[in-house]
TIZAVO-866631 format. One record per atom (N, C-alpha, C, O, CB): atom name; x, y, z; chain. Coordinates in nm, 2 decimals. Glycine has a CB too. Example, Ala and Ser with C-alpha at 12.3 -4.5 7.8 and 13.67 -1.06 7.14 Angstrom:
// TIZAVO-866631
{site->N&X->1.32&Y->-0.57&Z->0.78&unit->A} $
{site->CA&X->1.23&Y->-0.45&Z->0.78&unit->A} $
{site->C&X->1.32&Y->-0.33&Z->0.78&unit->A} $
{site->O&X->1.42&Y->-0.33&Z->0.85&unit->A} $
{site->CB&X->1.13&Y->-0.45&Z->0.90&unit->A} $
{site->N&X->1.28&Y->-0.22&Z->0.71&unit->A} $
{site->CA&X->1.37&Y->-0.11&Z->0.71&unit->A} $
{site->C&X->1.29&Y->0.00&Z->0.79&unit->A} $
{site->O&X->1.34&Y->0.11&Z->0.80&unit->A} $
{site->CB&X->1.41&Y->-0.06&Z->0.57&unit->A} $
//
This chain:
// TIZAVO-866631
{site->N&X->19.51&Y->18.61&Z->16.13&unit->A} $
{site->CA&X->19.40&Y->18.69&Z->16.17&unit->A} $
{site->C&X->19.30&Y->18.70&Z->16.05&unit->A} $
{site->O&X->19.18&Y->18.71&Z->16.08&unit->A} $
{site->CB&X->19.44&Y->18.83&Z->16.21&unit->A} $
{site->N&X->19.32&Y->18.71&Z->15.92&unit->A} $
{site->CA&X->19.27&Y->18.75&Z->15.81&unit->A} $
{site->C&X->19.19&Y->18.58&Z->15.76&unit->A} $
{site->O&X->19.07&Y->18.57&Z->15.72&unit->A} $
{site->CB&X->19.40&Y->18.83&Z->15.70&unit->A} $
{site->N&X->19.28&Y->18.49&Z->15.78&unit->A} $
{site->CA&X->19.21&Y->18.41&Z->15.79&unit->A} $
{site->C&X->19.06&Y->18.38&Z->15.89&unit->A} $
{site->O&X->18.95&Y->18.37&Z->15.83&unit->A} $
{site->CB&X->19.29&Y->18.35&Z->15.80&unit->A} $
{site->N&X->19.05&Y->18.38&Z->16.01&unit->A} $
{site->CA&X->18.98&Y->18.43&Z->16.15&unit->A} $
{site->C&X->18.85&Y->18.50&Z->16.10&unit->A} $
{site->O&X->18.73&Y->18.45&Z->16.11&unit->A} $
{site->CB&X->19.09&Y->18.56&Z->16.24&unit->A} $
{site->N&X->18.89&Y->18.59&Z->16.05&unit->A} $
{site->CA&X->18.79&Y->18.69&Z->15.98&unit->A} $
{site->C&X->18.67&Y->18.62&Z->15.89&unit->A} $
{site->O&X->18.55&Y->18.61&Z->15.92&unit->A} $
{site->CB&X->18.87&Y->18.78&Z->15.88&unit->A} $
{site->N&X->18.76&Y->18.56&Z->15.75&unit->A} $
{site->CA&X->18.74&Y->18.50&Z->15.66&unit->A} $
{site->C&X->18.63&Y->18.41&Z->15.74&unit->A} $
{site->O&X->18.52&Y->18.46&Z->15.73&unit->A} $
{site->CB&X->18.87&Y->18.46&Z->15.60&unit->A} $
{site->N&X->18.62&Y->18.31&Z->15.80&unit->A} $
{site->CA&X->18.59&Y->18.21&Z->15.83&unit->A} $
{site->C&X->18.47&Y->18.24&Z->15.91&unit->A} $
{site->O&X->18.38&Y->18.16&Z->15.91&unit->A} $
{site->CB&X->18.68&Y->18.15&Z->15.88&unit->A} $
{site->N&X->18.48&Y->18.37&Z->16.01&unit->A} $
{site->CA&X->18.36&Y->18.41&Z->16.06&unit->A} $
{site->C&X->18.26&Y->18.51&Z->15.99&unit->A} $
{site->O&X->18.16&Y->18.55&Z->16.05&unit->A} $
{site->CB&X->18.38&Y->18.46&Z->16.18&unit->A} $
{site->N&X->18.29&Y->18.54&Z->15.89&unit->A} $
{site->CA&X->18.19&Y->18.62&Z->15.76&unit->A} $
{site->C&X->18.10&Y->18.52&Z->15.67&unit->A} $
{site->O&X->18.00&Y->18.54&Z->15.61&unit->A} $
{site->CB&X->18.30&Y->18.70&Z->15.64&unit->A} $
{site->N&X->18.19&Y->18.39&Z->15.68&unit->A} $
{site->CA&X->18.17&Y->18.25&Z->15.59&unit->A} $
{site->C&X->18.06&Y->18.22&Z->15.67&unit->A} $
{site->O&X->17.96&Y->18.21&Z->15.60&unit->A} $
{site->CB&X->18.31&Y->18.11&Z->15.58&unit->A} $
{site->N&X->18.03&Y->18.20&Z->15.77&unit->A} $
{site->CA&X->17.98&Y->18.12&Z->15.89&unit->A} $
{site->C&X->17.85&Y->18.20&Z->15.91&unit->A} $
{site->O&X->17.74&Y->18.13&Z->15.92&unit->A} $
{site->CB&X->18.10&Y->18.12&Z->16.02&unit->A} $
{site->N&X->17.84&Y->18.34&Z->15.92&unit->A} $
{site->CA&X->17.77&Y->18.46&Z->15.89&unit->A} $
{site->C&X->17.66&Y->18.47&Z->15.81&unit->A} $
{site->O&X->17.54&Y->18.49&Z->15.85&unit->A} $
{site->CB&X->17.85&Y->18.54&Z->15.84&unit->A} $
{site->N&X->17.73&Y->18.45&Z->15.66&unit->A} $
{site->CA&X->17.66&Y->18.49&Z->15.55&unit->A} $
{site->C&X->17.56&Y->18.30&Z->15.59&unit->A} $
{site->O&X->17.44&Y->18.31&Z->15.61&unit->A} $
{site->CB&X->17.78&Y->18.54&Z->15.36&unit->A} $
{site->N&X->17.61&Y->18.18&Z->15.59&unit->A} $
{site->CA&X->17.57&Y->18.13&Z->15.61&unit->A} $
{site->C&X->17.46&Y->18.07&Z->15.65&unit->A} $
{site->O&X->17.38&Y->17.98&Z->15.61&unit->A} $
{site->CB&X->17.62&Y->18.14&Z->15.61&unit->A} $
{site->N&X->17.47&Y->18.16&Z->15.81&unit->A} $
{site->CA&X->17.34&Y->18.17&Z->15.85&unit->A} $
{site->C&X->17.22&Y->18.25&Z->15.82&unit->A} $
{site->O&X->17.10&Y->18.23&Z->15.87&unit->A} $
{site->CB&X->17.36&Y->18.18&Z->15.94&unit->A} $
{site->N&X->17.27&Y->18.35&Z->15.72&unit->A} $
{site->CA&X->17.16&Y->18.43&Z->15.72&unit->A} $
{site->C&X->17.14&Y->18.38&Z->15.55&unit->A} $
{site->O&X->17.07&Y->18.46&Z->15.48&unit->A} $
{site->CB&X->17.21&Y->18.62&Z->15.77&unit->A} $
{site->N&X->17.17&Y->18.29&Z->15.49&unit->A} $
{site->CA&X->17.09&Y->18.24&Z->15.39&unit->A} $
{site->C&X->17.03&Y->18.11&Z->15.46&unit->A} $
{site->O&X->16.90&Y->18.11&Z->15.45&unit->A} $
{site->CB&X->17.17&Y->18.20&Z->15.25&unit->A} $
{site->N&X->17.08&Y->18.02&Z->15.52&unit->A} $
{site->CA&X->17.00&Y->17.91&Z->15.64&unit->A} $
{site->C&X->16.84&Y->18.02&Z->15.61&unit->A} $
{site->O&X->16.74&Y->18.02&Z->15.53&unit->A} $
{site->CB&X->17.09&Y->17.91&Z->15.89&unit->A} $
{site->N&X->16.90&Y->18.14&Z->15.75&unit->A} $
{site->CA&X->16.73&Y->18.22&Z->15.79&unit->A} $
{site->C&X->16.65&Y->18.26&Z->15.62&unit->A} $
{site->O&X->16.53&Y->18.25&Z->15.62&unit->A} $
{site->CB&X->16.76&Y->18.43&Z->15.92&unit->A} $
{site->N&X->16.69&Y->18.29&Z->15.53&unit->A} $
{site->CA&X->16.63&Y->18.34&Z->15.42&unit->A} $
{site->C&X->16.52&Y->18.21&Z->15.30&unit->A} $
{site->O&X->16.42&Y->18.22&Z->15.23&unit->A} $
{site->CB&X->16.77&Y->18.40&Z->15.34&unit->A} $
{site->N&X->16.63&Y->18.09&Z->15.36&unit->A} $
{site->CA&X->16.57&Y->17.97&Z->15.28&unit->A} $
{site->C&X->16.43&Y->17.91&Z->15.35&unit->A} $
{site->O&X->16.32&Y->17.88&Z->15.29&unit->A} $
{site->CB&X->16.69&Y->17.84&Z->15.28&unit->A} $
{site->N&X->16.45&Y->17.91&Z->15.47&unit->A} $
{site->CA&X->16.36&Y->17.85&Z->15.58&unit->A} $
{site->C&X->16.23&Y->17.96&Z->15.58&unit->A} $
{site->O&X->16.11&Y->17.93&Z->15.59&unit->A} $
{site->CB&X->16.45&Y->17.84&Z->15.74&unit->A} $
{site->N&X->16.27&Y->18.10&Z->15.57&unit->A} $
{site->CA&X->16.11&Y->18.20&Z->15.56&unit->A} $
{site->C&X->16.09&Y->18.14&Z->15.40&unit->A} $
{site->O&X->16.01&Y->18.06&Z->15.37&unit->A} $
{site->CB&X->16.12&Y->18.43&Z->15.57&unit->A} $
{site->N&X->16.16&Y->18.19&Z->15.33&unit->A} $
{site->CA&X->16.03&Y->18.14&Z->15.21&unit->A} $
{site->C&X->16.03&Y->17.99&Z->15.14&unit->A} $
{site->O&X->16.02&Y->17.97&Z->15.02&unit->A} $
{site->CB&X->16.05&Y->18.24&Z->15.06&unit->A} $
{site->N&X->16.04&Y->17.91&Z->15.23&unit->A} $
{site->CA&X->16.05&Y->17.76&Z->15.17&unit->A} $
{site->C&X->15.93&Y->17.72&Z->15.17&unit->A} $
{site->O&X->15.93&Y->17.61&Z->15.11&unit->A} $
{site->CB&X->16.12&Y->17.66&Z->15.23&unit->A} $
{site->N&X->15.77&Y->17.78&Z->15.22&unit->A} $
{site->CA&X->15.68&Y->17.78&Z->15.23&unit->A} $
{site->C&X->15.57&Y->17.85&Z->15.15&unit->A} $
{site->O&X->15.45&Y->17.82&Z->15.11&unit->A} $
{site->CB&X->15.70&Y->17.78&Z->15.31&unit->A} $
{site->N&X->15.67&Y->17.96&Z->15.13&unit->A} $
{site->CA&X->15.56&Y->18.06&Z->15.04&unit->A} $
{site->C&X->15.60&Y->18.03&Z->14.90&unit->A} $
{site->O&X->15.69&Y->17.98&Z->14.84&unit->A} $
{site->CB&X->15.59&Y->18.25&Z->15.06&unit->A} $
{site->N&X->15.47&Y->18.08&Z->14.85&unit->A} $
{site->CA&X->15.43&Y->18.05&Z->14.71&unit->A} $
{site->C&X->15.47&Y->18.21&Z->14.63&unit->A} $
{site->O&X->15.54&Y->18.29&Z->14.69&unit->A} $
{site->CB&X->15.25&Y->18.00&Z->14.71&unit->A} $
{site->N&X->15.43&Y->18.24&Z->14.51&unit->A} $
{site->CA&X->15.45&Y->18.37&Z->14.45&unit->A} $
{site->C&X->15.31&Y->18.44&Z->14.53&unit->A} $
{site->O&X->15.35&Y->18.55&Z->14.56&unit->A} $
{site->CB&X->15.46&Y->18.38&Z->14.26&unit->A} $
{site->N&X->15.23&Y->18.44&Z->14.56&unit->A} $
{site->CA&X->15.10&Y->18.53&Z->14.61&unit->A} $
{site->C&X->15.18&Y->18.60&Z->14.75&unit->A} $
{site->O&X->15.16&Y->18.72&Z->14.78&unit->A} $
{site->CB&X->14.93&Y->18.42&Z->14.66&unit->A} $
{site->N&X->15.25&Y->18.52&Z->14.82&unit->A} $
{site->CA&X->15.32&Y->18.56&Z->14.94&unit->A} $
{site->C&X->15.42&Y->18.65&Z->14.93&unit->A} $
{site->O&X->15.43&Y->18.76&Z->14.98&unit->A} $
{site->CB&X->15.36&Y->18.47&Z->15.00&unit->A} $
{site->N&X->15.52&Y->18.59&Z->14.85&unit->A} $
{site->CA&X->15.62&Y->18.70&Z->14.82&unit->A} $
{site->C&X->15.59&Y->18.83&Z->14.74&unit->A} $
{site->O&X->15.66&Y->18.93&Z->14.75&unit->A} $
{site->CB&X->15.72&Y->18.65&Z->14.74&unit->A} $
{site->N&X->15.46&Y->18.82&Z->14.66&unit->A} $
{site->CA&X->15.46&Y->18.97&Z->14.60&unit->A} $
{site->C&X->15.33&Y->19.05&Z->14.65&unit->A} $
{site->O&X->15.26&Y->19.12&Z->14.58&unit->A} $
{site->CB&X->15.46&Y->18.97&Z->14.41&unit->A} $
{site->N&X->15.30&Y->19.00&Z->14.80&unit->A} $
{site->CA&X->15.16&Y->19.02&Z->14.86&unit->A} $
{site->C&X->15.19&Y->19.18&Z->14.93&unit->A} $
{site->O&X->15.27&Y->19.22&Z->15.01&unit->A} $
{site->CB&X->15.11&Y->18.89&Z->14.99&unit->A} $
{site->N&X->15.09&Y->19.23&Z->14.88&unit->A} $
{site->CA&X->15.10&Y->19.40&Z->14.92&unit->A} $
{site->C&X->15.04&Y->19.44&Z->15.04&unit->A} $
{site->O&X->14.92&Y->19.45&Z->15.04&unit->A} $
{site->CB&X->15.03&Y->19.50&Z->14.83&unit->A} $
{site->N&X->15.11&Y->19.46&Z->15.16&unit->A} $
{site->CA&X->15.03&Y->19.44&Z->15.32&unit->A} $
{site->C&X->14.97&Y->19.60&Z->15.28&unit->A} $
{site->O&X->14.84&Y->19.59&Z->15.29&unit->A} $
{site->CB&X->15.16&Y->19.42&Z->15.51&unit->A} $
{site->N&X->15.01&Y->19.74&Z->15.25&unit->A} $
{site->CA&X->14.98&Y->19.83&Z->15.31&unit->A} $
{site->C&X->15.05&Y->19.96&Z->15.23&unit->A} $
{site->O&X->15.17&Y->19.95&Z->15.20&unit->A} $
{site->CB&X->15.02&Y->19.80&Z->15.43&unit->A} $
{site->N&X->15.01&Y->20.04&Z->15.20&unit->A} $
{site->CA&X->15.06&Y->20.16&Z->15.16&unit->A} $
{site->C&X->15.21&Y->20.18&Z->15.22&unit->A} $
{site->O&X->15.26&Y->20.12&Z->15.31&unit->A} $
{site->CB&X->14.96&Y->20.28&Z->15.21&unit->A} $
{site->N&X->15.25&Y->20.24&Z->15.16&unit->A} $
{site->CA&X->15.43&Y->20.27&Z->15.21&unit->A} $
{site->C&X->15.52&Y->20.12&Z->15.28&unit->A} $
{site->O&X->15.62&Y->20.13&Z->15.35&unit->A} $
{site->CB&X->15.43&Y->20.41&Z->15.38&unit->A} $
{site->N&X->15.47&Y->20.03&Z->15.25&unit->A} $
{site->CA&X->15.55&Y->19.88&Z->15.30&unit->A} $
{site->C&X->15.52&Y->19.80&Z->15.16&unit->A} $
{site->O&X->15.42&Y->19.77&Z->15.10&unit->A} $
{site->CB&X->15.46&Y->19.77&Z->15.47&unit->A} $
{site->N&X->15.63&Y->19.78&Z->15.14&unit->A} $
{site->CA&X->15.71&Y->19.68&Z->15.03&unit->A} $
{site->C&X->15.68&Y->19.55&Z->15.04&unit->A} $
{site->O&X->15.65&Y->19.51&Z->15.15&unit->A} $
{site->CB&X->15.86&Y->19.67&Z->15.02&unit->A} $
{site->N&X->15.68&Y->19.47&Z->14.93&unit->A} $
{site->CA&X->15.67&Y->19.30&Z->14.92&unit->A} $
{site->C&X->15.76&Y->19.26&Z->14.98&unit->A} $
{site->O&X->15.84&Y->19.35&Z->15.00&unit->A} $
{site->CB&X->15.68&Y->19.21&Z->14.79&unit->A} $
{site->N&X->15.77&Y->19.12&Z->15.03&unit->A} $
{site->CA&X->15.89&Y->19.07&Z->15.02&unit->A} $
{site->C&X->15.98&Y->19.04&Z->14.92&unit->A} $
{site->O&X->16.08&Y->18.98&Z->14.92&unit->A} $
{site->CB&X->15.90&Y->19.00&Z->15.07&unit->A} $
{site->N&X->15.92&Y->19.09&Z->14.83&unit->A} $
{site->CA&X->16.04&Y->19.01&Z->14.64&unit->A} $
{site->C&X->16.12&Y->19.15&Z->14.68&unit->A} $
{site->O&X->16.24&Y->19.16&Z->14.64&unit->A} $
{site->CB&X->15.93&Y->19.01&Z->14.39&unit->A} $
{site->N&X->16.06&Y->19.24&Z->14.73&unit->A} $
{site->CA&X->16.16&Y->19.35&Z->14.67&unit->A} $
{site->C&X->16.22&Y->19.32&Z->14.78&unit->A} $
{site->O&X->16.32&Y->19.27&Z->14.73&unit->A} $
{site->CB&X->16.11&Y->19.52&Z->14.63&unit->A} $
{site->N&X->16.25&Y->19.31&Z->14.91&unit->A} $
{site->CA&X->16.35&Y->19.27&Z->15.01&unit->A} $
{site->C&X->16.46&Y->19.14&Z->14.92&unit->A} $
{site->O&X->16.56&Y->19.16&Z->14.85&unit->A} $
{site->CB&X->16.26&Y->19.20&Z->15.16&unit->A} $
{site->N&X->16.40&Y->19.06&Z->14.95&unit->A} $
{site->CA&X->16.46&Y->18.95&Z->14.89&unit->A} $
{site->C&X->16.58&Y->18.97&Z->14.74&unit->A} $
{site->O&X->16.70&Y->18.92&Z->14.75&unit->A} $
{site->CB&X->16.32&Y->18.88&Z->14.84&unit->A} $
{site->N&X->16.54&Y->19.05&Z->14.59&unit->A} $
{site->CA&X->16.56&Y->19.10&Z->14.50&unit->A} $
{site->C&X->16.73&Y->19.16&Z->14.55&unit->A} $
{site->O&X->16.84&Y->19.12&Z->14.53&unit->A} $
{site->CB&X->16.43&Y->19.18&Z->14.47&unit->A} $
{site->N&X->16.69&Y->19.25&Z->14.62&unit->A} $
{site->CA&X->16.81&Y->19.34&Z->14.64&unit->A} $
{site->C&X->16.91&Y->19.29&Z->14.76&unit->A} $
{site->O&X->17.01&Y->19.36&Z->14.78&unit->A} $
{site->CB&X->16.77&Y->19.49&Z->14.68&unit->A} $
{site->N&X->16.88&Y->19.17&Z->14.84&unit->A} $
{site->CA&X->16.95&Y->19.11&Z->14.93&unit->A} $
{site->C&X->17.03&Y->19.01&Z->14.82&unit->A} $
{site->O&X->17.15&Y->19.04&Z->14.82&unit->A} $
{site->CB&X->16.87&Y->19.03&Z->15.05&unit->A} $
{site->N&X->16.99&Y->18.94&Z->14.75&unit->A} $
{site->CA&X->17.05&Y->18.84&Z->14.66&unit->A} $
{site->C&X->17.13&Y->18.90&Z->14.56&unit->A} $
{site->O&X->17.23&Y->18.85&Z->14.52&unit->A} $
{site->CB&X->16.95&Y->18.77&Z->14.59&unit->A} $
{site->N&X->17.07&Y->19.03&Z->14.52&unit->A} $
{site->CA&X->17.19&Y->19.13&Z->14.43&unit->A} $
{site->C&X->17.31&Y->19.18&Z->14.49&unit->A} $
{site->O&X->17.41&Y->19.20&Z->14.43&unit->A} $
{site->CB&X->17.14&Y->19.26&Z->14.38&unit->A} $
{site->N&X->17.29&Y->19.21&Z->14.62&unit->A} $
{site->CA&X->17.40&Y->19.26&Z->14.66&unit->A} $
{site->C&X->17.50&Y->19.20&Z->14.71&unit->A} $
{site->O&X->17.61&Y->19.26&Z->14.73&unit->A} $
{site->CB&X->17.38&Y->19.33&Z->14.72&unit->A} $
{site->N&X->17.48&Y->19.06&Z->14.76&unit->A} $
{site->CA&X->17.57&Y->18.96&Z->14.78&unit->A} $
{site->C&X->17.70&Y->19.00&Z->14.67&unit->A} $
{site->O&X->17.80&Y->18.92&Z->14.67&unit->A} $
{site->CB&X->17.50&Y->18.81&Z->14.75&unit->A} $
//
């Protein structure tokens, strides 16, 4: 079972660096540290603390 697990968390994290590589494989630094709006964050700071907390 623990294996099971293992393998669908593997598979998981996987995809959700796939989806992370593919949004910013395009953007440049103006995009990632582009300020839409009062009270809404860049994406570096999304990004930043997703990659740290791995």
């Amino acid at each position: 079972m623990t294996e099971l697990i293992l393998d669908s968390l593997q598979r998981r994290m996987a995809a959700m660096h796939s989806l992370y590589y593919q949004a910013v494989g395009s953007m440049d630094l103006e995009h990632v540290n582009h300020f839409e709006r009062e009270k809404v964050l860049p994406i570096a700071f999304s990004l930043f603390h997703y990659t740290n907390q791995e």
